[in-house]
C-alpha positions as CSV (number, residue, x, y, z in Angstrom):
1,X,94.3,131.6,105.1
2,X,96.1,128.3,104.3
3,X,98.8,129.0,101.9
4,X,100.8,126.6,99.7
5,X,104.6,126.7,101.0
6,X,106.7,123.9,98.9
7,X,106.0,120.1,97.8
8,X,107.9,117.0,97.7
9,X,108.6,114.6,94.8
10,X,109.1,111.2,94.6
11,X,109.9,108.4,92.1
12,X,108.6,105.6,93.1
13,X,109.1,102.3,90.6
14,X,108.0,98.6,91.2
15,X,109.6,96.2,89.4
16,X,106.4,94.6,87.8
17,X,108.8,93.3,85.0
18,X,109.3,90.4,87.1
19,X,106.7,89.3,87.0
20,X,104.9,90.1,83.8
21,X,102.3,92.4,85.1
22,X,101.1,94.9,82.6
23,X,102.8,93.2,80.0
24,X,101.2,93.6,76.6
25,X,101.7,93.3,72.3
26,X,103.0,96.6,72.1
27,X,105.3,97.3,76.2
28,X,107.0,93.9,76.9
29,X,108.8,95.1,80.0
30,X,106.7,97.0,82.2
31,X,108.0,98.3,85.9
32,X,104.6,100.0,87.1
33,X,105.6,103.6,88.5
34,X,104.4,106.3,90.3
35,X,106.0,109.8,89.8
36,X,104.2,111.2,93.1
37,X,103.9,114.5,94.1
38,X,102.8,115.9,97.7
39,X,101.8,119.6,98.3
40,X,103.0,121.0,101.4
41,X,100.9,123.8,103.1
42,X,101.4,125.6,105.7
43,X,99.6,124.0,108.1
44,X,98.3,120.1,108.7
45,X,96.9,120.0,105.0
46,X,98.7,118.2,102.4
47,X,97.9,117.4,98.8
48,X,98.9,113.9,97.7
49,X,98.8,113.8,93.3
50,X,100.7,111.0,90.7
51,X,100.6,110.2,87.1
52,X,101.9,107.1,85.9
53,X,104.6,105.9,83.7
54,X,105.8,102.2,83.1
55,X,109.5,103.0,84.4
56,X,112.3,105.3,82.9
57,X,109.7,107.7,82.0
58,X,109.3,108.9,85.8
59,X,113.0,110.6,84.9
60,X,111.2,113.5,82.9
61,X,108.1,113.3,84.3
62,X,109.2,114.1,87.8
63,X,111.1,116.9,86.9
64,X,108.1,118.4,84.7
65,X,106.5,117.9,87.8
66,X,108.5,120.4,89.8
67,X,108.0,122.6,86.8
68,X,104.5,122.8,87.2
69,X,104.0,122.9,91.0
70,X,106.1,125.9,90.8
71,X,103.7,127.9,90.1
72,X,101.7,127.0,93.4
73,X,103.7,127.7,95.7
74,X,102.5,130.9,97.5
75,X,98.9,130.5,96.5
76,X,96.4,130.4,99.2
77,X,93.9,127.4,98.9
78,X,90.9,129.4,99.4
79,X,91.4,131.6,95.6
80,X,92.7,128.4,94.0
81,X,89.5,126.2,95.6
82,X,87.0,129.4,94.8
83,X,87.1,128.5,90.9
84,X,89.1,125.2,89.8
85,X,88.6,125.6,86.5
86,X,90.6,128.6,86.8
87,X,93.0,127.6,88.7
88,X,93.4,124.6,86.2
89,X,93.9,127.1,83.2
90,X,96.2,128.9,85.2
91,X,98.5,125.8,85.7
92,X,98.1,125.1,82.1
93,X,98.8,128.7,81.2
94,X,103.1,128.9,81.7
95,X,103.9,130.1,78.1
96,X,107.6,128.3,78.6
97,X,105.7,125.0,79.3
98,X,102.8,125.5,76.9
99,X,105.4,125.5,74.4
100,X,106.4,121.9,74.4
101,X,102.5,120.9,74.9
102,X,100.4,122.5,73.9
103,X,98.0,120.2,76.9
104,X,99.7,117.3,75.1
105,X,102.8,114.5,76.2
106,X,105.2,114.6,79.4
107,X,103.7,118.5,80.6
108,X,100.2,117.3,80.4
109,X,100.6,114.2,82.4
110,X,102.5,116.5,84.6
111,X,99.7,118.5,85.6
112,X,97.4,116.2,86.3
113,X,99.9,115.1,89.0
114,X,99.7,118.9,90.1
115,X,96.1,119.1,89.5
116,X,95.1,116.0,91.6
117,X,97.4,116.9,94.1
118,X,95.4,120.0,94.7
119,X,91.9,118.1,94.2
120,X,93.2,115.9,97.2
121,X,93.7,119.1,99.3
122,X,90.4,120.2,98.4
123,X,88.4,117.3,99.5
124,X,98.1,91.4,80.6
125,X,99.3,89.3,78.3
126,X,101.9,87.2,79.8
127,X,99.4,84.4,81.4
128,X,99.7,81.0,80.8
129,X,96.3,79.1,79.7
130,X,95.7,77.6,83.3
131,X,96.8,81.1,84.8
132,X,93.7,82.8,82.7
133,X,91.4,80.1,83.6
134,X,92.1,80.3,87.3
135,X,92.0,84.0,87.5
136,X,88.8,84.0,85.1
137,X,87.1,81.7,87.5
138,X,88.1,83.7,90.7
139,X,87.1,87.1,89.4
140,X,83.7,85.4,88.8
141,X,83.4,83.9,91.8
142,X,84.3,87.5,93.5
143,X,81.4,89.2,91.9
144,X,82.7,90.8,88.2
145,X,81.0,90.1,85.0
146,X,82.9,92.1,82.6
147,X,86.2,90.2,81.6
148,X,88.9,92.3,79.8
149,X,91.7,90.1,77.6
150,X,95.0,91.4,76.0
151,X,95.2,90.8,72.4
152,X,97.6,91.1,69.5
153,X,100.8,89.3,69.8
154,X,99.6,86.1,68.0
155,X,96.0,85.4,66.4
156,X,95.5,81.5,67.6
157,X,96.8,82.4,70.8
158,X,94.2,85.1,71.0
159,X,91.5,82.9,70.2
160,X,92.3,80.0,72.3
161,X,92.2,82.2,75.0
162,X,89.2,84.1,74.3
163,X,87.4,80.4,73.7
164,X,89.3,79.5,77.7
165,X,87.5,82.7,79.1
166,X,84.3,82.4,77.4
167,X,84.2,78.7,78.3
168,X,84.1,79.9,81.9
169,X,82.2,83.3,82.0
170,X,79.7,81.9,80.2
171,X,79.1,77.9,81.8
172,X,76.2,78.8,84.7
173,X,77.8,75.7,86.5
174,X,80.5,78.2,87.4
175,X,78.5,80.8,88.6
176,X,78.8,82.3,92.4
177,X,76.6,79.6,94.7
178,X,73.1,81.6,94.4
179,X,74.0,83.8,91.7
180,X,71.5,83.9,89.0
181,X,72.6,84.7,85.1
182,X,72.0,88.1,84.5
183,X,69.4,88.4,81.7
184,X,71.2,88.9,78.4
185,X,68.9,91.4,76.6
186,X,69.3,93.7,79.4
187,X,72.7,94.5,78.2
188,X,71.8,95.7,74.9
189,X,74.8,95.8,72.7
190,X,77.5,94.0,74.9
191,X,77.2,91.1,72.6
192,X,76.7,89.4,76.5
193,X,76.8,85.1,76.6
194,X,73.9,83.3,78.3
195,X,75.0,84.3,81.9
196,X,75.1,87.9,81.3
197,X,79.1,88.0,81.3
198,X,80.5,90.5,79.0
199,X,84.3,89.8,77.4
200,X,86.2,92.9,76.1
201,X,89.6,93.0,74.4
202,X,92.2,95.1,74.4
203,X,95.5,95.6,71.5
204,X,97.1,98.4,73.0
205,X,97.5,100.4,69.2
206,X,99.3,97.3,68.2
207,X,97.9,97.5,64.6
208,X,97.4,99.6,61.6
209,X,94.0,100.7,60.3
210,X,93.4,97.4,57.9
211,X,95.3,95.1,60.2
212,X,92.9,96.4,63.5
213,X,89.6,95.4,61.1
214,X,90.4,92.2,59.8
215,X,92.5,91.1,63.1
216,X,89.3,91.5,64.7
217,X,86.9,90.1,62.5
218,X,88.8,87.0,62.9
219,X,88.3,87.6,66.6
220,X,84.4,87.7,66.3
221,X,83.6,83.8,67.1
222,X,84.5,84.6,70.6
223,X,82.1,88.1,70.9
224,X,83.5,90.7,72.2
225,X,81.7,94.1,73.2
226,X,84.8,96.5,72.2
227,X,88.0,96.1,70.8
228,X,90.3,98.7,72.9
229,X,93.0,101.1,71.6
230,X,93.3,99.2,68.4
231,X,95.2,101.6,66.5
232,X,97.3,104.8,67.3
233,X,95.6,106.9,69.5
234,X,95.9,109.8,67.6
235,X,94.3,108.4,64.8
236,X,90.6,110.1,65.0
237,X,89.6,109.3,61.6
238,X,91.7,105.9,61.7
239,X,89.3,104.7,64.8
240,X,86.0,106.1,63.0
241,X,86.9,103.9,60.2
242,X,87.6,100.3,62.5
243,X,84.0,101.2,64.0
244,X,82.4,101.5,60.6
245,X,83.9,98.2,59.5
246,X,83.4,96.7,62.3
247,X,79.3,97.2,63.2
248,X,78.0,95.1,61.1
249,X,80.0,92.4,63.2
250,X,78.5,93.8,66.4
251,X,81.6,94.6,67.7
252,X,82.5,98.1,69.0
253,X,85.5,100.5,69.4
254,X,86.7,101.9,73.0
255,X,89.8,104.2,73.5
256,X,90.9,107.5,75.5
257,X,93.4,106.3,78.3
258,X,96.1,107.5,76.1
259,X,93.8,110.5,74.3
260,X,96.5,113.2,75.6
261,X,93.6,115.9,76.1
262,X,89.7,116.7,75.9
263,X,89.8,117.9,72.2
264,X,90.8,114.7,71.1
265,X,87.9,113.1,73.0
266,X,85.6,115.6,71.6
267,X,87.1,114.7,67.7
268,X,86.4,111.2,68.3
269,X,82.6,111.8,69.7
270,X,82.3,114.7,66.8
271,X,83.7,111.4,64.1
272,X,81.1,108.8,66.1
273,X,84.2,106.9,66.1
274,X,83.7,105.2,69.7
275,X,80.8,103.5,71.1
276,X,83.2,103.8,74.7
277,X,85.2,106.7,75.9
278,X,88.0,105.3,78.4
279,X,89.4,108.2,80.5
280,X,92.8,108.2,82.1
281,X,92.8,110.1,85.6
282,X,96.6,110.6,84.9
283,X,97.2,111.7,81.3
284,X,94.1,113.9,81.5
285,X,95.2,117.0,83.5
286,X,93.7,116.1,86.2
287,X,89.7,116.4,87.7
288,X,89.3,119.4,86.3
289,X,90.1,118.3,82.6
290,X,88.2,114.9,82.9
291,X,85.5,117.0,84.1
292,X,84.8,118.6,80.7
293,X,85.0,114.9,79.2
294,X,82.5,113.4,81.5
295,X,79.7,116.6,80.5
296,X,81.1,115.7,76.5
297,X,80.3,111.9,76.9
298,X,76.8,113.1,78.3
299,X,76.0,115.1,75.5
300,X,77.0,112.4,72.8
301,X,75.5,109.7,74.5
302,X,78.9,107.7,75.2
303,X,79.1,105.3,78.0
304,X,83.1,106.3,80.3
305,X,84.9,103.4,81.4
306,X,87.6,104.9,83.2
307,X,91.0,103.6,82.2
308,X,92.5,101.6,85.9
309,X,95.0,99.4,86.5
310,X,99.0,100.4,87.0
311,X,99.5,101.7,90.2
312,X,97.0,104.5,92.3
313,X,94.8,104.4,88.6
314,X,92.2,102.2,90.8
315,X,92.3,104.4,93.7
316,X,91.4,107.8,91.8
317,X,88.8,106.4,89.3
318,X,86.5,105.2,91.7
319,X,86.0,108.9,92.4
320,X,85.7,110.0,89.0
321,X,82.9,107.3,88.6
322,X,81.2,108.3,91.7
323,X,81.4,111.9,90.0
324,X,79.9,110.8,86.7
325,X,77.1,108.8,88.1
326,X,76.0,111.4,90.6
327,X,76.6,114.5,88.9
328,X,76.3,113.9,85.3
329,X,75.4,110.7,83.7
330,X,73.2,109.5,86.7
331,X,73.5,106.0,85.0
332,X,75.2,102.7,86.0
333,X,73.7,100.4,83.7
334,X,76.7,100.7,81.2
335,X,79.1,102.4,82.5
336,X,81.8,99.8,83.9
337,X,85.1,100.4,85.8
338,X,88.2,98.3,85.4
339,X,90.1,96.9,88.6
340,X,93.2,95.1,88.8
341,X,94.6,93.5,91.9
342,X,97.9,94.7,92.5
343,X,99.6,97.4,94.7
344,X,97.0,98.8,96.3
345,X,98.7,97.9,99.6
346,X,101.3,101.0,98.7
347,X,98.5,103.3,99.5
348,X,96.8,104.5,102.9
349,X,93.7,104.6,101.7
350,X,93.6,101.5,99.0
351,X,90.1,101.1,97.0
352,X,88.5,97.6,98.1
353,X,86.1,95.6,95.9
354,X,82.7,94.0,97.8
355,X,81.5,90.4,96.7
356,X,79.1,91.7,94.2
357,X,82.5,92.8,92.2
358,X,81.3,96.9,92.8
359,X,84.1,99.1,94.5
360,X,83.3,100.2,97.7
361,X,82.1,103.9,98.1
362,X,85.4,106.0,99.8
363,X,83.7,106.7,103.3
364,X,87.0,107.6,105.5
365,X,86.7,111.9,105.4
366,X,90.4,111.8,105.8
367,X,91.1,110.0,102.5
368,X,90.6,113.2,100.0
369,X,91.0,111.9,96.5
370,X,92.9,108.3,98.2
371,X,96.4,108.2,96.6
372,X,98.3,109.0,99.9
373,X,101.3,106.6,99.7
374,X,102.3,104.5,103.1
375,X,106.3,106.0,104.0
376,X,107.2,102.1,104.0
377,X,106.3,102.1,100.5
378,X,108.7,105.1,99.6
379,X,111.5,103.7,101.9
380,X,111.5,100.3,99.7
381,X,111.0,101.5,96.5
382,X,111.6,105.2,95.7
383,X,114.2,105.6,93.0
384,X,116.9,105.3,93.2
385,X,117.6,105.2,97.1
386,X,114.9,102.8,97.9
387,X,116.1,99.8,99.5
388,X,114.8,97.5,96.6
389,X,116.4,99.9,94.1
390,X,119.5,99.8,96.4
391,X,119.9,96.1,96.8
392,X,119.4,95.6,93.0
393,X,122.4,98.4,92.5
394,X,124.5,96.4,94.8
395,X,124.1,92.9,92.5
C-alpha cells in the first residue's frame, strides 16, 4: 500500500510586472505566481498541485496550503483514490478551516492545490496598437479563431483596439495560406465576422451594474460574443441583469474564473445569468469540485470555457476539457479554451498548441495532470531564495 508520508511547498513568483503581462483595468501590477505543492509518498510516486495568485498572495496561500495537506499525510492512496469525491469532502471537512471558508477565499484555493496534487498522483491590457496587431496577426496565422481583448480602462482606447483586431481577424487576405473562412452561420450566436473569427472581451469586474451595460453597448460596433467578468463576481443577480440588457444587442455574459465555489455557478445557471460558464482549475477545489460544474453546465445547456492563462492554468485545463468533451458534454463545437504563451517552459510537461490553434492531446503516461515544475525553475525563482529573488534583494 502506497502511503502518503509528507509534501513540499514552494513559492514560486515571476516577475511578470516587468513586463506587463497580465496586466488589466482592475490589477496593474501583476507578478504571475505559483504557490506549488508536491505530495511525497512513500515510494517513487509523487503528487505535483498549484493555485495561482498574482504575487504577495502566495504568503497566505502557501501556508493554507500546509494546513490542508496536513490532513493527508498518513493516508494510503488506494482509500483516497477508491472514492474522490470522498476524499474531496474530507479535505474540505476540517471544522477549524471550514470556519474561515466556508469552500470560499484563500482555504478554497488552497485545496485545490491539495486536491490536484492528489489527481496528479492518481493518474492583457498593456499592448501598444502595433503590439495587438502583430500578435493578432500571429495567433491567426498559428491556427486560433477566437480572439480575447482586455477592456475597461478607457472607452476610445477600447474601441480603437477592438476596430485594430477586427480589422485583422476578419480581412480573408490575412488568413493562413490555404485556410478557408469558416462559415459564419455555423457559429450561431458568436456574433462571428465574415471569416468565422470570433472576438470576446474581457473587464475583469471593473464596473458596476449600469456602468457594465451601457460601457458595453458602446462596445457593440465592434461585436463581441461575451463580455467577461463585467461586474463583481459575486454579484449573481447583478450578472442576470447585464445579460438581460444586453440580448437584445446580441452580446452575451461569461464569468466563473473567480466564482469561489460550485454553488455560485449553480446560482448563476439557476438566474440564466450566463450564456458562458468560465471555470478556474485553481480557485475551484480542485477536479473533483469542477467535476460537479462540468455535469451543472450539461444540465443547463451552458457552453465551459475554462479560465487559462497565469502560470500552470494552461497545463491543467487542457485536461479538464479533454474531461468535459469525453465524459460529459461530448461537444466541441462551442466550447473554446483560452491559451496564452508564456511560462510554460517552467514545467516538465508544458501543453503545446498544433497549427490548427487545438492543444495537443497529453500522450506522455508519466505526465499525470502536467504541472510538474523543472528544479531549474525553483532554483531561479522560488521566493524568497531564488536566485532572481536573491539578486533583486541585493540591488
Amino acid at each position: 500500500m502506497v502511503k502518503i508520508t509528507g509534501y513540499k511547498i514552494r513559492d514560486v513568483r515571476f516577475p511578470t510586472s516587468l513586463t506587463g503581462d497580465g496586466t488589466d483595468a482592475m490589477n496593474t501590477e501583476c507578478d504571475y505566481s505559483s504557490a506549488y505543492i508536491t505530495l511525497l509518498t512513500d515510494s517513487d510516486l509523487v503528487g505535483h498541485g498549484m493555485t495561482f495568485t498574482i504575487g504577495r498572495g502566495n504568503d497566505i496561500v502557501c501556508n493554507a496550503i500546509s494546513q490542508v495537506a496536513d490532513r493527508l499525510v498518513g493516508k494510503e492512496t488506494e482509500s483516497l483514490f477508491e472514492n474522490m469525491g470522498k476524499t474531496w469532502e474530507y479535505l474540505v471537512a476540517d471544522p477549524q478551516l471550514r470556519w474561515i471558508g466556508p469552500e470560499k477565499g484563500v482555504i478554497h484555493i488552497a485545496t485545490g492545490a491539495v486536491d490536484n496534487a492528489l489527481w496528479d498522483i492518481a493518474g492583457w491590457l498593456g499592448y501598444d496598437d502595433e503590439k495587438v496587431k502583430r500578435l493578432t496577426l500571429e495567433a491567426l496565422h498559428a491556427g486560433f479563431n477566437h480572439f480575447k481583448m482586455k477592456v475597461g480602462a478607457d472607452r476610445d482606447n477600447d474601441l480603437r483596439r477592438g476596430k485594430i483586431i477586427r480589422s485583422v481577424i476578419d480581412d480573408p487576405a490575412n488568413l493562413p495560406p490555404n485556410a478557408k473562412p469558416r462559415d459564419p452561420a455555423t457559429l450561431v450566436g458568436k456574433n462571428a465576422g465574415p471569416t468565422g473569427n470570433v472576438l470576446m472581451i474581457d473587464a475583469n469586474q471593473v464596473w458596476d451594474v449600469p456602468q457594465a451595460i451601457e460601457y458595453v453597448k458602446s462596445l457593440q460596433e465592434i461585436r463581441p460574443w461575451f463580455i467577461e467578468e463585467p461586474t463583481a463576481p459575486d454579484d449573481i443577480l447583478g450578472h442576470a441583469r447585464i445579460r438581460k440588457e444586453l440580448k437584445e444587442y446580441g452580446i452575451g455574459v461569461a464569468t466563473g474564473e473567480h466564482a469561489h465555489n460550485r454553488m455560485v455557478f449553480k446560482q448563476l445557471m439557476q438566474a440564466n445569468a450566463i450564456d458562458v460558464a468560465q471555470i478556474d482549475s485553481c480557485r475551484l477545489a480542485g477536479v473533483s469540485e469542477v467535476l460537479s460544474v462540468l455535469l451543472m453546465a450539461a444540465k443547463f445547456g451552458v457552453p465551459v470555457t475554462p479560465h487559462a492563462g497565469g502560470v500552470g492554468l494552461c497545463e491543467y485545463v487542457i485536461h479538464l476539457s479533454l474531461i468535459d468533451y469525453i465524459a460529459v458534454s461530448g461537444s466541441i463545437d462551442r466550447n473554446v479554451l483560452e491559451y496564452v504563451d508564456h511560462l510554460h517552459e517552467h514545467f516538465t510537461y508544458p501543453c503545446s498548441i498544433n497549427s490548427q490553434g487545438h492543444y495537443n492531446v497529453p500522450s506522455d503516461s508519466k505526465e499525470g495532470y502536467s504541472i510538474e515544475m523543472k528544479e531549474s525553475s525553483f532554483a531561479e525563482f522560488e521566493f524568497p531564495h531564488g536566485s532572481y529573488w536573491a539578486s533583486v534583494q541585493k540591488k
